[in-house]
C-alpha positions as CSV (number, residue, x, y, z in Angstrom):
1,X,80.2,22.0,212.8
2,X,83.7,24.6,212.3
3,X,85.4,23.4,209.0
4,X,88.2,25.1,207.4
5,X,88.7,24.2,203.6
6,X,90.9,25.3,201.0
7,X,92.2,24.2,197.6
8,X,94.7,21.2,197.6
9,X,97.8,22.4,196.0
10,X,98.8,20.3,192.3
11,X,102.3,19.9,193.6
12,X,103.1,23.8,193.8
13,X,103.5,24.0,197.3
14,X,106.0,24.7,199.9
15,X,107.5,22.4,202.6
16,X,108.1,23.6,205.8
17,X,108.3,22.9,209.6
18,X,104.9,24.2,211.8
19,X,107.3,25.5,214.2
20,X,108.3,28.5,211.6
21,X,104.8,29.5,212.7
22,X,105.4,29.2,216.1
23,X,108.6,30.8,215.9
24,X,108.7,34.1,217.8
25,X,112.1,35.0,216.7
26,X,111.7,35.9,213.0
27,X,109.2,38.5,212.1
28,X,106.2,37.8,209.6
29,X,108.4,39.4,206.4
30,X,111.2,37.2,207.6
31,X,109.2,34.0,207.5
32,X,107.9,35.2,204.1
33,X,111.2,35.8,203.0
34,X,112.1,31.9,204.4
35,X,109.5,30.6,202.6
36,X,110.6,31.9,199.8
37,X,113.6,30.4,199.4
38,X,112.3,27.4,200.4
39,X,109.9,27.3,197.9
40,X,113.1,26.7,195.1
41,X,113.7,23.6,197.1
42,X,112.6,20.3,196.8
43,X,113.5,17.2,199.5
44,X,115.9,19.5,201.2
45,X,117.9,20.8,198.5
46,X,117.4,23.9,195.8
47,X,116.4,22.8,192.4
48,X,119.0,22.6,190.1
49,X,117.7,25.3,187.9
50,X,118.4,27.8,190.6
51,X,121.9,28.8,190.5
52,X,122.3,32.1,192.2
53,X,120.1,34.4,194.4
54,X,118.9,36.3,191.3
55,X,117.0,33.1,190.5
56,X,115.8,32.7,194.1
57,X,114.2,36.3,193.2
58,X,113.1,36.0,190.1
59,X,111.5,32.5,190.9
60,X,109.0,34.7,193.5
61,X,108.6,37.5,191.3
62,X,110.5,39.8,193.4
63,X,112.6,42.4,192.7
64,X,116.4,41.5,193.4
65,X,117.7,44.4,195.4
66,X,114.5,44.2,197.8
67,X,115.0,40.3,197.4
68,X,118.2,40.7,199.1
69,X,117.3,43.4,201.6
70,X,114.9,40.6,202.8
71,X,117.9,37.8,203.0
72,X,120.2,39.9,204.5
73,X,117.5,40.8,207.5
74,X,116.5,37.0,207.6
75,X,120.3,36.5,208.1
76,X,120.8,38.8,211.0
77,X,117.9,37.1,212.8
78,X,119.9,33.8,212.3
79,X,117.3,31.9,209.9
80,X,119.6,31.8,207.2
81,X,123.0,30.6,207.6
82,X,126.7,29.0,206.5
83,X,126.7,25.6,207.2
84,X,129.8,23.8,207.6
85,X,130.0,22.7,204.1
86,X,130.1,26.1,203.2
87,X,126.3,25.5,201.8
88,X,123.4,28.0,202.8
89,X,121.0,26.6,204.9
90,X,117.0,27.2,206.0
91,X,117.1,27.3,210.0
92,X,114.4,28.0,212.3
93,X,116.1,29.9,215.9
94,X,115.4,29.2,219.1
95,X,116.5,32.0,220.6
96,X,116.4,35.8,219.8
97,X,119.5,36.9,218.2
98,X,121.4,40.3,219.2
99,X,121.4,42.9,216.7
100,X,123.2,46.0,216.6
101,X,121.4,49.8,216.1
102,X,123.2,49.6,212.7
103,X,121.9,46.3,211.6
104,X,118.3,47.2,212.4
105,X,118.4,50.6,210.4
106,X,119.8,49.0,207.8
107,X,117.0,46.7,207.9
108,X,115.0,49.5,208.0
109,X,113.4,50.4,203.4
110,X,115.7,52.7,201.9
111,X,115.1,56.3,201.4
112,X,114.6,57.9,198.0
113,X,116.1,61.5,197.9
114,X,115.7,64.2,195.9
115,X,119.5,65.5,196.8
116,X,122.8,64.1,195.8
117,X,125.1,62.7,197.9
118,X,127.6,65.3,197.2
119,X,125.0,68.4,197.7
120,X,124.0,66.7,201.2
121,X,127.9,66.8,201.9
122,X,128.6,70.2,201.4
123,X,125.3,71.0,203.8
124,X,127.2,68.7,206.6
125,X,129.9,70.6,206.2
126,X,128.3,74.1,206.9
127,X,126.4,73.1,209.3
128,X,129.4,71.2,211.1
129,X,132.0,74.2,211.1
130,X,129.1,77.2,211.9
131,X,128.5,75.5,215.0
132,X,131.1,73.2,215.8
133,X,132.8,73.9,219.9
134,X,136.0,75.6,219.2
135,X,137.9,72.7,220.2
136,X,136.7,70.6,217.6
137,X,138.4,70.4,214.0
138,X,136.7,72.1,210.9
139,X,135.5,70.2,208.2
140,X,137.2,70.8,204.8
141,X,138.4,69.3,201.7
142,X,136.4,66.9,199.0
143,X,133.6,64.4,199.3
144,X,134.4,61.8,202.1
145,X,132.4,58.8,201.6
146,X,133.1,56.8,205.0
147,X,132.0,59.6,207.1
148,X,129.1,60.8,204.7
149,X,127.9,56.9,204.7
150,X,128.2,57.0,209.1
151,X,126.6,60.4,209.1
152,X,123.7,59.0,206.8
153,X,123.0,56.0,208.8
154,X,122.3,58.5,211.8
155,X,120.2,60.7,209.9
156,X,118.3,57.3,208.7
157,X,117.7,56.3,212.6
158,X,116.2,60.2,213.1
159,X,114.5,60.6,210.4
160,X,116.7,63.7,209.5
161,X,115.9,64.1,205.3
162,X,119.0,65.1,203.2
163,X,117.3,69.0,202.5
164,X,117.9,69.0,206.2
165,X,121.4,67.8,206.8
166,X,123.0,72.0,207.4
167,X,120.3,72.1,211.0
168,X,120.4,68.5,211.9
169,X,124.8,68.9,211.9
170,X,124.4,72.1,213.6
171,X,122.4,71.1,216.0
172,X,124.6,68.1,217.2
173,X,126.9,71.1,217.4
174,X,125.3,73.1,219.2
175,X,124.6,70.3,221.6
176,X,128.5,69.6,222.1
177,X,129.1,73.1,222.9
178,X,126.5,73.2,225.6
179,X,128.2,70.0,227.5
180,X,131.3,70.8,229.7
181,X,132.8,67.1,228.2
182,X,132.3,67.0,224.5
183,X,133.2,71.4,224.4
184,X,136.5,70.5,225.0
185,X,137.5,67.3,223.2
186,X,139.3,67.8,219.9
187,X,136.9,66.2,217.9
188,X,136.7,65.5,214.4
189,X,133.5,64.5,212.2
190,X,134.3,60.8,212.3
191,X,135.0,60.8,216.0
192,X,131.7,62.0,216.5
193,X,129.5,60.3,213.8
194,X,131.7,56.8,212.9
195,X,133.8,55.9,209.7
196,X,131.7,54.1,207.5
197,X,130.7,51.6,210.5
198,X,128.7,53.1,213.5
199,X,128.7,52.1,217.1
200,X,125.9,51.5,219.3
201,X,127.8,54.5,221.8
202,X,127.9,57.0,218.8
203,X,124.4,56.4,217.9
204,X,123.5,57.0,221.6
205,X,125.6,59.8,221.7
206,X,124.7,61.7,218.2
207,X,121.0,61.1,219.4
208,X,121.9,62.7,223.1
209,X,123.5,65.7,221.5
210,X,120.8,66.4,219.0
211,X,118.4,66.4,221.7
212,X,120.3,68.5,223.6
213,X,120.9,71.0,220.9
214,X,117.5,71.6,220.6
215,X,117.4,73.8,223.5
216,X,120.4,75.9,222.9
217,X,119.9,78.8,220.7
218,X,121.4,78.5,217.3
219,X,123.9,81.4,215.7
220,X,122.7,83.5,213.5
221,X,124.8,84.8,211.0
222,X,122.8,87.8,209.1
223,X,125.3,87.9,206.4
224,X,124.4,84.2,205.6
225,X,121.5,83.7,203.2
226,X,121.1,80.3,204.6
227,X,120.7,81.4,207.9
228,X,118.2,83.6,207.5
229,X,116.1,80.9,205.1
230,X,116.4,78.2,208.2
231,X,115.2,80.5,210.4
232,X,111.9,80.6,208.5
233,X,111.6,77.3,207.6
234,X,111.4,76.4,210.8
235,X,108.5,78.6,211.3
236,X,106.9,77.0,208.5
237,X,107.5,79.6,205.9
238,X,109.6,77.1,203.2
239,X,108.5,78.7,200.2
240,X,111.2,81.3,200.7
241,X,114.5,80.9,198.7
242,X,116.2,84.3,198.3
243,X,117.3,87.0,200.9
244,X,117.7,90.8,200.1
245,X,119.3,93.1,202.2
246,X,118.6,97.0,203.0
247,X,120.2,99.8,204.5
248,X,118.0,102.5,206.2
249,X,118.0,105.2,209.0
250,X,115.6,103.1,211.1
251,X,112.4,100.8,211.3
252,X,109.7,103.2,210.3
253,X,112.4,104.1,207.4
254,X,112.3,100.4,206.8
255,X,108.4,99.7,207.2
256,X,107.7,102.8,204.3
257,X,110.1,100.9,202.4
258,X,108.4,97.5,202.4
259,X,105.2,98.9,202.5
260,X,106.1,100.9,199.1
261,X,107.6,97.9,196.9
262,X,105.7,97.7,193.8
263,X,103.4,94.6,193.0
264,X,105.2,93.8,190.0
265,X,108.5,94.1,191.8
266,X,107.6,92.1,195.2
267,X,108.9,88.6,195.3
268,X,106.7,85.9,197.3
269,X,109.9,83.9,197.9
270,X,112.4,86.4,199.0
271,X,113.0,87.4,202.4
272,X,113.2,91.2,202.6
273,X,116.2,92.7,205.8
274,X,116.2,96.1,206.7
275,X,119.9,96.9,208.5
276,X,120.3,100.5,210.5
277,X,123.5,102.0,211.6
278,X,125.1,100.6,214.5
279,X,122.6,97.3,214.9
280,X,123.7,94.2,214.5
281,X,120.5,92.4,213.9
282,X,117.7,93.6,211.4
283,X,115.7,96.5,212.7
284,X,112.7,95.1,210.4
285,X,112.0,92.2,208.0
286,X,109.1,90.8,205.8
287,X,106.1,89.2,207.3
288,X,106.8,90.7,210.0
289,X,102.8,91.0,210.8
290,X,102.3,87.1,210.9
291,X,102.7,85.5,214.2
292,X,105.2,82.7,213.2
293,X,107.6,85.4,212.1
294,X,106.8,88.5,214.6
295,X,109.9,87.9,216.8
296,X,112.0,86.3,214.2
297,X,115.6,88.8,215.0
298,X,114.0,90.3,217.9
């Protein structure tokens, strides 16, 4: 004989409709989160010791800020709404309700960084106006939040960490330049990544340029510290934090140099340049001899 038992709950239980179980609208955190705030109500109304959502919260033993991450997601699927007397109310949809690109990264757990917002800016920046088309405006002056918070959602959606921020800009960049339409737009940052509030277009379209950017070959300036430390990060070499620059007759002038640093002067995070007359790129450059790195400024 099947039986299923359990324990019969002393009054501490939760009332709810079956067809919150059945409901294929709301997703298995969002029904948790539902029952949660039904569980502070009792014949269809909250208890009157619960007077805020911080109660609601603190009733489940749930943090508040990831108590209200949860509401505002069971909101946007439409299970928890404004009723006409202005009164929250427990619903359970019957349909699937549209959400924007924005809505669902938002749903998406916050990111801890390591960077400041402010630090992250200035890397948007560099990598914006080393790259930008011509057409498009540079990007000076102070912190500007609205465009910083648009530019963060998109680097949310991608995945794109705050360390990264210089490549990921550039690379948009680079994809701009590459297309006969957005090369000669004058665009500005927030034209092209939103003002506080992002579009469904401009996700589509920061996506479609960072894509294409991939497979355009970024500038190299050899004057630029931070050019020459992307270049071998991407390789895989991120231990690397410093650059020092040579002048020398040629490469095997440059190789007896390297070759003859002493031990106690060699630095395992600094990227050693070796410049001859009349070249524009390095003629030679540490590590050289690994694989990742043999073509690096060939």
């Amino acid at each position: 004989m099947f039986n299923i038992v359990m324990t019969e709950p002393d009054g501490n239980f939760v009332q709810a409709d079956k067809e919150l179980i059945r409901c294929k609208y709301l997703t298995g955190s969002q029904k948790e989160t539902w029952l949660m705030i039904a569980s502070t109500c009792w014949h269809g109304k909250s208890s009157k010791l619960v007077c805020s959502w911080k109660d609601v919260a603190n009733e489940n033993d749930v943090e508040y800020k990831k108590f209200m991450d949860a509401k505002k997601s069971l909101c946007r699927a439409g299970g928890l709404i404004t009723n006409e007397d202005g009164e929250w109310e427990l619903v359970i949809p019957s349909e699937q309700k549209v959400t924007t690109i924005e809505e669902e990264v938002q749903d998406a757990p916050n990111r801890k960084h390591s960077m400041s917002q402010k630090d992250a800016w200035e890397l948007v920046k560099e990598g914006w106006n080393k790259d930008k088309p011509d057409a498009w405006l540079r990007l000076d002056g102070g912190f500007n939040l609205p465009v910083y918070i648009a530019f963060e959602t998109h680097a949310k959606r991608l995945n794109i960490e705050r360390e990264d921020y210089a490549r990921f800009t550039a690379q948009v960049c680079r994809g701009a330049s590459a297309d006969s339409w957005w090369s000669k737009q004058n665009m500005k940052a927030s034209s092209v990544f939103g003002f506080s509030k992002v579009t469904d277009k401009k996700f589509e379209n920061v996506e479609k340029l960072y894509k294409a950017g991939a497979n355009v070959e970024a500038k190299t300036d050899y004057g630029c510290d931070a050019d020459i430390l992307a270049r071998y990060h991407e390789k895989g070499h991120t231990d690397l934090k410093t650059v020092t620059r040579y002048e020398v007759a040629d490469r095997i002038e440059a190789e007896e140099h390297l070759n003859n640093i002493p031990e106690e002067d060699f630095s395992q995070t600094t990227v050693y340049l070796y410049f001859a007359p009349g070249k524009e790129k390095p003629v030679h450059w540490s590590r050289r001899n690994r694989n990742s790195t043999r073509y690096l400024f060939a």
